[in-house]
C-alpha positions in Angstrom: -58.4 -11.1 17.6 -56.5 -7.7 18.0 -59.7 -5.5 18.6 -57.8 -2.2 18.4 -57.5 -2.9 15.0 -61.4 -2.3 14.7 -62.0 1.0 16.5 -63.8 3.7 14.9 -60.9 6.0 13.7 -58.8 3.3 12.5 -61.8 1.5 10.8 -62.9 4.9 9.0 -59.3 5.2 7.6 -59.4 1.6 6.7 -60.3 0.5 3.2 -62.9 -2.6 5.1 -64.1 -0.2 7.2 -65.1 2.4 4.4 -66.8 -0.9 2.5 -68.3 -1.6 5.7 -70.4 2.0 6.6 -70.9 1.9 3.0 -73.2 -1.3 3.4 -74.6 -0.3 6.7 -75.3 3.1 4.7 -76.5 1.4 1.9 -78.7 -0.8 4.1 -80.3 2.2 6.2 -81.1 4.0 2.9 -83.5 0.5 1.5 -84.8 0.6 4.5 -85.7 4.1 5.0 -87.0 4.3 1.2 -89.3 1.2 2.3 -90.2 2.7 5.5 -91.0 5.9 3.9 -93.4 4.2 1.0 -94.5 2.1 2.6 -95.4 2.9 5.9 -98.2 5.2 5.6 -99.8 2.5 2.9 -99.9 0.0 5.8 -102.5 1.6 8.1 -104.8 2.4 4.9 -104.1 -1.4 4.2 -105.0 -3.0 7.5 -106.8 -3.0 10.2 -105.3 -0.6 13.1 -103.7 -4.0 14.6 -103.0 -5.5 11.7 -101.5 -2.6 10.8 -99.2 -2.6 13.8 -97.7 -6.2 13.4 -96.9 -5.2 10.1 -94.9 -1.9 11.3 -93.1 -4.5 14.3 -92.2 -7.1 11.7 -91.1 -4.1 9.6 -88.9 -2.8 12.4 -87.6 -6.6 13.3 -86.9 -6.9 9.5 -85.0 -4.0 9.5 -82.6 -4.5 12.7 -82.4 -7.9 11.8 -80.8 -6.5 8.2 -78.3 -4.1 10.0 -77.1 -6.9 12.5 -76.4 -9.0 9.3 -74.4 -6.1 7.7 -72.6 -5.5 10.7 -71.5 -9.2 10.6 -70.7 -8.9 7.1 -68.6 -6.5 7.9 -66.6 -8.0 10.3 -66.4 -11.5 7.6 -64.5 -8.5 5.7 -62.5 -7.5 8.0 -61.3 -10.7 8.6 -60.9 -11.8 4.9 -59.6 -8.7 3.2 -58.5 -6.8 6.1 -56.3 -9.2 8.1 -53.9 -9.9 4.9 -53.8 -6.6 4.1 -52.3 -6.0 8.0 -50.0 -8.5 7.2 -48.6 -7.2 4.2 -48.5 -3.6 6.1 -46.3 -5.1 8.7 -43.8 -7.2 6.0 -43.4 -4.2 4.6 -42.6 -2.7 7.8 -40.6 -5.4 8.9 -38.6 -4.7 5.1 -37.8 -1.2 5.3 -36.2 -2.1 9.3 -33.9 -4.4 7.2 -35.6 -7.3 8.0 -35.7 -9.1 4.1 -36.2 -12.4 5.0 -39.6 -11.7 6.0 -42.5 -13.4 3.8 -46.2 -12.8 3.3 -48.5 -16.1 4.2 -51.1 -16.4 0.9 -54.2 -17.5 2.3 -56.2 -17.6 -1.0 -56.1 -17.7 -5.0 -58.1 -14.4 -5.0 -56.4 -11.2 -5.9 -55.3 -10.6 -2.6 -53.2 -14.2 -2.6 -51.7 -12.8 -6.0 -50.5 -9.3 -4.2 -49.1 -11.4 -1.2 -47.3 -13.9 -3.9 -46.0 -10.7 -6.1 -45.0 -8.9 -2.9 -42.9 -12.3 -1.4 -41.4 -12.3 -5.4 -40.4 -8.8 -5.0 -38.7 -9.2 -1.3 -36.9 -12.7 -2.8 -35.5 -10.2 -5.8 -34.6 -7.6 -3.1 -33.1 -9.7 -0.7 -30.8 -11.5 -3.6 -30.0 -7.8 -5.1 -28.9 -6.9 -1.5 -27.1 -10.1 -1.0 -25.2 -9.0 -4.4 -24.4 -5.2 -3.3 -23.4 -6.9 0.1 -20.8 -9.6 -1.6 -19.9 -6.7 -4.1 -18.9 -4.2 -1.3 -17.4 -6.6 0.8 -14.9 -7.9 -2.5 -14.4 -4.3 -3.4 -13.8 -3.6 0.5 -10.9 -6.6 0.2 -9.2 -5.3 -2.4 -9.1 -2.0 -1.3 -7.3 -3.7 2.4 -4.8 -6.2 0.2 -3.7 -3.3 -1.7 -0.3 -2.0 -1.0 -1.3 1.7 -2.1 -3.2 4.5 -0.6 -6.6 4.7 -1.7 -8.7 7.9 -0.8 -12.0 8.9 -1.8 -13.1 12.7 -1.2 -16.5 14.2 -2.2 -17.6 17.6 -3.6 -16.6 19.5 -0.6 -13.0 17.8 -0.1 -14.7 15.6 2.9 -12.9 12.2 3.1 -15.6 9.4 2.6 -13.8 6.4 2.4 -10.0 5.6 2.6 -7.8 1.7 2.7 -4.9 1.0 5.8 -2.6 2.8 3.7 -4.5 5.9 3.3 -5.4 6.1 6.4 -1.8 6.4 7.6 -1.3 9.0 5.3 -4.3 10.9 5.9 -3.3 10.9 9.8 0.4 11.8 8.7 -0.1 14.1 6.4 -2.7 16.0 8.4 0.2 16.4 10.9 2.3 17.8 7.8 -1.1 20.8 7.4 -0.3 22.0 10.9 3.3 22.3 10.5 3.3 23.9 7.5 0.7 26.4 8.8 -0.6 28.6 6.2 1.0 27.0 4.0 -1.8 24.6 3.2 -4.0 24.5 6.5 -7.0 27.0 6.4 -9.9 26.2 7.5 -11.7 28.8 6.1 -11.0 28.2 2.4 -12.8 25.6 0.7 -11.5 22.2 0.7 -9.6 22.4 3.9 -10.1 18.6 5.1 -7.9 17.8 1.9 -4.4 16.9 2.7 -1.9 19.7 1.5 0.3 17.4 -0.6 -3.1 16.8 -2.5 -4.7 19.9 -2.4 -3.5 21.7 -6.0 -4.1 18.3 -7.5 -7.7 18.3 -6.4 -8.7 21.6 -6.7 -7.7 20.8 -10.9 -9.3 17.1 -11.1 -12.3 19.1 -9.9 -12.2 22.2 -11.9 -11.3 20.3 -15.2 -13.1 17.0 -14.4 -10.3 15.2 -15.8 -7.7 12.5 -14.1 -4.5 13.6 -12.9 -1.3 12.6 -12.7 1.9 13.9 -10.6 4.3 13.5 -8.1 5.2 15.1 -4.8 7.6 15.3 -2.0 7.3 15.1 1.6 8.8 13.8 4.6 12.0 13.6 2.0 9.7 10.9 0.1 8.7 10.6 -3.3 4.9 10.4 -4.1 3.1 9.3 -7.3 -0.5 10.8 -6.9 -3.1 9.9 -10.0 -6.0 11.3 -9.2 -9.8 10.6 -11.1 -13.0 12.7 -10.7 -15.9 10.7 -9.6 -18.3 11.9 -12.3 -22.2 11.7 -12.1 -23.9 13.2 -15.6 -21.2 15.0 -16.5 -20.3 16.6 -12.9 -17.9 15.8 -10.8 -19.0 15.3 -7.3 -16.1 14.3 -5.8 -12.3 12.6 -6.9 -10.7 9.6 -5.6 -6.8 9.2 -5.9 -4.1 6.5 -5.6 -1.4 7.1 -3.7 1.9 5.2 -4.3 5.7 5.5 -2.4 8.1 5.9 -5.3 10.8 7.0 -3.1 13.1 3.7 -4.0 12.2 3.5 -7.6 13.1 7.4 -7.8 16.7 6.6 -6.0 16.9 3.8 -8.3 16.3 5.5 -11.2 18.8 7.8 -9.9 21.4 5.5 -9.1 20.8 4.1 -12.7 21.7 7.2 -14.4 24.9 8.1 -12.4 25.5 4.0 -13.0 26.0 4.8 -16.6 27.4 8.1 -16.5 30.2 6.6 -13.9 30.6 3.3 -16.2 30.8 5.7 -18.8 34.0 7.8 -17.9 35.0 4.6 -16.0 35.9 3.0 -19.3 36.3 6.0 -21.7 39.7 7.1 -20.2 41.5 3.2 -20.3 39.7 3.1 -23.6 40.9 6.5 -24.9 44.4 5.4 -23.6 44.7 2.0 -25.3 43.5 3.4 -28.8 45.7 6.1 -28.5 49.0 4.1 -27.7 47.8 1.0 -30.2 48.1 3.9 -33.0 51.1 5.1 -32.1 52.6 1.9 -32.4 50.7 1.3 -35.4 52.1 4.2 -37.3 55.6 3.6 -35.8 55.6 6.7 -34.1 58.0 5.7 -31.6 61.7 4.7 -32.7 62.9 3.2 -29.6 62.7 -0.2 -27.9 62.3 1.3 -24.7 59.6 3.4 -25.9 58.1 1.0 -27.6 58.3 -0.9 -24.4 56.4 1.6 -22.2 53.6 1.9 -24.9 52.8 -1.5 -24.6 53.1 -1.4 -20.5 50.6 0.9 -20.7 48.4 -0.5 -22.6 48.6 -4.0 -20.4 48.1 -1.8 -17.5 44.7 -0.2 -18.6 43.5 -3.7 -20.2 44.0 -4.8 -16.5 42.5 -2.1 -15.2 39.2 -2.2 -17.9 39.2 -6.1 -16.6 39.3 -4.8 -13.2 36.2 -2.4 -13.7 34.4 -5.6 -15.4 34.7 -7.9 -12.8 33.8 -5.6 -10.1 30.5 -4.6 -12.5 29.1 -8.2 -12.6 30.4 -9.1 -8.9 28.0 -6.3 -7.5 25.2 -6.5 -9.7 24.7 -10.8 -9.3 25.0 -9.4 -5.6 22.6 -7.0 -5.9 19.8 -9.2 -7.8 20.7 -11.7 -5.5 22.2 -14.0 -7.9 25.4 -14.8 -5.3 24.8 -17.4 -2.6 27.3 -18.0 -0.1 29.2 -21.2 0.7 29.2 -21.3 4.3 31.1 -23.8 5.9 33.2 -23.7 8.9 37.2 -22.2 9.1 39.9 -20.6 10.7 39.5 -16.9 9.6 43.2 -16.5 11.0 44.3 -18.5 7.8 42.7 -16.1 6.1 44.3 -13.3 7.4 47.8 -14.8 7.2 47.5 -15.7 3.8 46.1 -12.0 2.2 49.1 -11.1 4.5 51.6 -13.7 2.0 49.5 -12.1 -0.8 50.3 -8.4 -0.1 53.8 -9.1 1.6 55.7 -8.3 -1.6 53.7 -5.4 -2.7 53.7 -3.9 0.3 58.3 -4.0 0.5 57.9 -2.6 -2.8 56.3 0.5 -1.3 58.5 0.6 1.4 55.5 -0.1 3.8 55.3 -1.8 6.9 52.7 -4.7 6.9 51.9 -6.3 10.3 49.4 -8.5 11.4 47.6 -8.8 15.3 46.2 -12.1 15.8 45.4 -14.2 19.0 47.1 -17.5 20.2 44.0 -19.0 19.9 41.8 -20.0 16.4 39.4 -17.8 15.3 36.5 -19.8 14.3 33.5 -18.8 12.3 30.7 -21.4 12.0 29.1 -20.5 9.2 30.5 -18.1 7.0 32.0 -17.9 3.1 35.4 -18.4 2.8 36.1 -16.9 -0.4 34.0 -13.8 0.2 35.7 -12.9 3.0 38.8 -13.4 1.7 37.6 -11.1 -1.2 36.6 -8.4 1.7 40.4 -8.4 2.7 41.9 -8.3 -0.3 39.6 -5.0 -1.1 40.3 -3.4 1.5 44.3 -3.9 1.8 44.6 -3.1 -1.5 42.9 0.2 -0.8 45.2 0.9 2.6 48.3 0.2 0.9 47.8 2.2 -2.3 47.2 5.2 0.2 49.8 4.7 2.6 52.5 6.4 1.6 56.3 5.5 2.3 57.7 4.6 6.2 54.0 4.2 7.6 52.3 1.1 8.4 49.3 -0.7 7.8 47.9 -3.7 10.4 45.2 -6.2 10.3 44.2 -6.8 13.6 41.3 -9.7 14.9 40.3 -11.0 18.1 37.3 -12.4 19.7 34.2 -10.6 21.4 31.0 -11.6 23.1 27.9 -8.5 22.7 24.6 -9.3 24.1 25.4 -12.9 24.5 26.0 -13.1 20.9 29.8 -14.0 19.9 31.7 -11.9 17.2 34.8 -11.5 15.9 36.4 -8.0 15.6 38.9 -7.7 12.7 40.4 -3.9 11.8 42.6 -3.1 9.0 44.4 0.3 9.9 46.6 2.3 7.8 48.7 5.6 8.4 47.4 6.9 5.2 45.9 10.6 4.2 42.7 9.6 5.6 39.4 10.3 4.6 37.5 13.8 5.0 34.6 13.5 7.7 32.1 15.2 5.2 32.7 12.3 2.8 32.6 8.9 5.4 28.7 8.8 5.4 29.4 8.1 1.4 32.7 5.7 1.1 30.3 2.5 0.7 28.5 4.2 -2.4 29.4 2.8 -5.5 32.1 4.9 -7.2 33.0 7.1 -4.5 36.7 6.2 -5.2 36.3 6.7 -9.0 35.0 10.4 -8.1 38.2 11.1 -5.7 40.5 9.7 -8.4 39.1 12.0 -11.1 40.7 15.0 -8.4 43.3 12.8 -7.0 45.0 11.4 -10.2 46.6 8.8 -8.1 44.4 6.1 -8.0 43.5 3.1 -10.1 40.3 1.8 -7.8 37.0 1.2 -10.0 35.2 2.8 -7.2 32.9 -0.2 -6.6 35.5 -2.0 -3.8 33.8 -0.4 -0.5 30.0 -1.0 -2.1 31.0 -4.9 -2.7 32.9 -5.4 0.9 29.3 -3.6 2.4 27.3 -6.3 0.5 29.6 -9.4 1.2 29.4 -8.3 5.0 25.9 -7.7 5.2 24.9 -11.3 3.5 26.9 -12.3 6.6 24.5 -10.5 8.8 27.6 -8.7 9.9 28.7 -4.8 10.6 31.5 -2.3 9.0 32.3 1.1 10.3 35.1 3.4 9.3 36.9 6.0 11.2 39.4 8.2 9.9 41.6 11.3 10.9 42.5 13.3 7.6 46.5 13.3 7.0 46.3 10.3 10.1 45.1 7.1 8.9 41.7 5.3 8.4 40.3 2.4 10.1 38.1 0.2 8.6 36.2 -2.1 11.8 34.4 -5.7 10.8 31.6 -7.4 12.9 31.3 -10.9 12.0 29.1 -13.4 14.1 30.7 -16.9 14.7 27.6 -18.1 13.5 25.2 -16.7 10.8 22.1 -16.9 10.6 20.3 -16.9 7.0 
C-alpha cells in the first residue's frame, strides 16, 4: 500500500479522509456526551471501587471505539478511496494523450457505475479522435495529390497551413517581396507575412468577407487566385486561397484567338478573289478569250492555294492533339533527298535557279525514322528557299554524317542565297503564320504561314533539332539534327 497517499494533508483534502475525522469526530462527541452524563452519576452509584472499574471499563470502551473508527476508516480508504485514485490517474493518463487507458470496475456500487461511464466516455473519445485523426490525415492527402497551391492564412495574414505547391510559392514569392522592396514588403503594415501577389486580394476577402476571384502576373506567369474567407459567426478570421498556373491556358487562349483571326484573313482574300472573278465571268464582263483565260487561271490558282491553307490546317492540328503517329521504318534518307531534288528540278530552271545537292559516297541511314514526314520537311522547306531566291543564285541541300556525345546524327542543311530573314524576327519563324504576316507586307508570297510550325513538329516527334541562321540580303540556312535512331 502507497502510504503517502494517507498522510495528514492529503487525507484532509481527500473526500475518505474528511468521512473519516468526521467519524472519529462523531465518535469523540458520543463519547464525551456519555462521559460527561454519566460520569459524575457513577461515584454516587457505586462504591468508590466499584466506581472506578466502571470509569476504566468506560475508558477501555471508549479507546476500544476510536481504534474501531480508525480502522473503519482505513476499510474506506481502501474501498472508495483507491478507485477513486485510479480514476484520478486515467484521467491523467487521458489528458497526456494516453486514450487507450481503462478504469478496472471493482464493484456494482455507484462507484463501479462512474468507472463503467468514465471507460464509455474514453471508448467515445478515443473513436472521435480516431475520426479527426483519419479525417485530417484524408484531408492532409488531398491537399499533397493536388496539383494547385493551397494556402491558409489567419486574421493577422500569418500562414498556418500550406500543400508542396504552396509552399514553393510561398518560398518564391517571398523572394519576389524583397525584390520589389516597397513595393509590397513592409513589415510594419499589417499583413506583411502575406505574399505581395496576394496581398490586395486579401486585404478585400477580409474586409468584405466574401470569396474572390482574379488573376496576376509574376515571374512572366499567369496566376488564377480564388480566394475564400474562413468565416466563424459571421467573422472572418482568416482566408484560404487556391492558387493555379494558367500561364499555358492564357497562351493558348491567345494563340486561339490569333488562330482565327489569321484563318480568318488567310481565306478571306482567295475567297474575295474567286467570287469576284466567278462574277465577272458570270455577267460576261470580259470579251476576250485571253481574258477570259486569266480569270479562270486565277481562280484555279486561289482554289489551290485555299486547298493549300486546308491541308496545312488539319496537318498541324492532328499533330498538335497528337492524332499523327509516325511510321518508322528504316531508309536511305539520300533517296530522299535526290528525289525532292527530281521534284523541284523543273521549278527551280523555271526560275532561273541553280539547285545543287551535297551528299556523301556513302548511305545515309536512319533506323527508325518516318519516311513520308521527312520527305514532307523537305519539300516545305525547298519550296520556301526557292520562292525567295531570286534569279542567278543558288540554293543546296547538303547531308552528311556526325557522331555528338556518342550519339550518331545526321546533319542535313538546305541553303539559299535568298533576302534572308531579319534577326529580330528568327526567334519567331517556327510560329504559326509568321509567313502569312510577312506576305500581308511582302505581297510576294503564297505560303499559308503554317510550313516552318509543321517542319518544327515533324522534327521534334523525331526527337530531333532545327536551327536557322540568316544574313538579311545573303541567304538563310535552315540546319536539321536527326538521330540514326529514335527513340519514342
Amino acid at each position: 500500500m502507497n502510504w503517502r497517499k494517507y498522510s495528514p494533508f492529503l487525507l484532509w483534502h481527500s473526500v475518505v479522509g474528511k468521512l473519516w475525522v468526521t467519524i472519529i469526530l462523531l465518535v469523540a462527541v458520543v463519547l464525551l456526551t456519555l462521559g460527561v452524563f454519566l460520569i459524575p452519576y457513577i461515584g454516587y452509584l457505586f462504591e468508590n471501587d466499584a466506581s472506578h472499574e466502571v470509569m476504566l471499563l468506560f475508558v477501555i470502551v471508549a479507546v476500544i471505539g476510536f481504534l474501531m473508527s480508525t480502522f473503519f476508516a482505513f476499510f474506506l480508504s481502501r474501498k472508495i478511496q483507491q478507485p477513486l485514485l485510479e480514476l484520478k490517474e486515467a484521467a491523467d493518463s487521458i489528458s497526456q494523450g494516453n486514450y487507450q487507458m481503462r478504469v478496472k470496475i471493482r464493484s456494482n456500487d455507484e462507484i463501479g457505475e462512474l468507472a463503467n461511464t468514465f471507460n464509455n466516455m474514453t471508448e467515445q473519445v478515443d473513436k472521435l479522435i480516431h475520426d479527426l485523426n483519419h479525417e485530417k490525415e484524408h484531408l492532409s492527402s488531398i491537399l499533397r495529390s493536388m496539383g494547385d497551391g493551397v494556402i491558409t492564412f489567419d486574421a493577422e495574414g500569418e500562414i498556418i497551413l500550406t500543400n508542396p505547391p504552396g509552399h514553393l510559392l510561398i518560398n518564391r514569392w517571398a523572394d519576389l517581396n524583397q525584390e520589389w522592396g516597397d513595393a509590397f514588403y513592409d513589415s510594419t503594415k499589417p499583413y506583411s507575412s502575406v505574399p505581395g501577389p496576394l496581398l490586395d486580394i486579401f486585404e478585400k476577402v477580409m474586409d468584405e468577407g466574401r470569396d474572390v476571384s482574379n488573376k496576376v502576373y509574376v515571374h512572366n506567369s499567369m496566376w488564377s487566385v480564388v480566394m475564400a474567407p474562413l468565416l466563424l459567426d459571421g467573422v472572418a478570421r482568416g482566408a484560404v486561397a487556391v492558387i493555379r498556373n494558367v500561364t499555358e491556358e492564357h497562351k493558348l487562349e491567345k494563340l486561339r484567338r490569333d488562330f482565327v483571326a489569321n484563318v480568318s484573313h488567310e481565306i478571306r482574300t482567295p475567297l474575295s478573289m474567286m467570287q469576284g472573278y466567278s462574277e465577272a465571268l458570270l455577267d460576261d464582263i470580259v470579251a476576250s478569250p485571253e481574258e477570259r483565260k486569266e480569270l479562270v487561271q486565277v481562280i484555279y490558282d486561289e482554289s489551290l492555294r485555299m486547298g493549300r491553307l486546308v491541308n496545312d490546317f488539319l496537318d498541324m492540328a492532328r499533330m498538335e492533339a497528337g492524332h499523327v503517329e509516325l511510321n518508322l521504318r528504316q531508309f536511305d534518307l539520300q533517296q530522299i533527298i535526290r528525289r525532292v531534288h527530281r521534284k523541284f528540278q523543273v521549278f527551280a530552271k523555271e526560275r532561273e535557279v541553280m539547285f545543287k545537292t551535297e551528299l556523301p559516297d556513302m548511305p545515309l541511314l536512319l533506323l527508325g525514322a518516318d519516311e513520308d514526314r521527312l520527305e514532307q520537311v523537305l519539300t516545305n522547306l525547298l519550296d520556301n528557299a526557292l520562292r525567295h531566291t531570286p534569279l542567278g543564285k543558288s540554293v543546296t541541300i547538303a547531308a552528311s554524317p556526325m557522331t555528338i556525345n556518342h550519339t550518331d546524327y545526321i546533319q542535313m542543311q538546305i541553303k539559299d542565297e535568298g533576302q534572308g530573314i531579319p534577326s529580330e524576327d528568327l526567334p519567331y519563324i517556327f510560329e504559326r503564320f509568321y509567313k502569312a504576316d510577312k506576305s500581308r507586307k511582302r505581297g510576294t508570297s503564297v505560303g499559308t504561314g503554317l510550313g516552318l510550325a509543321i517542319v518544327k513538329n515533324i522534327i521534334t516527334q523525331h526527337n530531333g533539332q532545327i536551327e536557322v541562321d540568316s544574313i538579311l540580303g545573303k541567304g538563310t540556312t535552315f540546319t536539321l539534327l536527326l538521330p540514326v535512331e529514335t527513340k519514342h
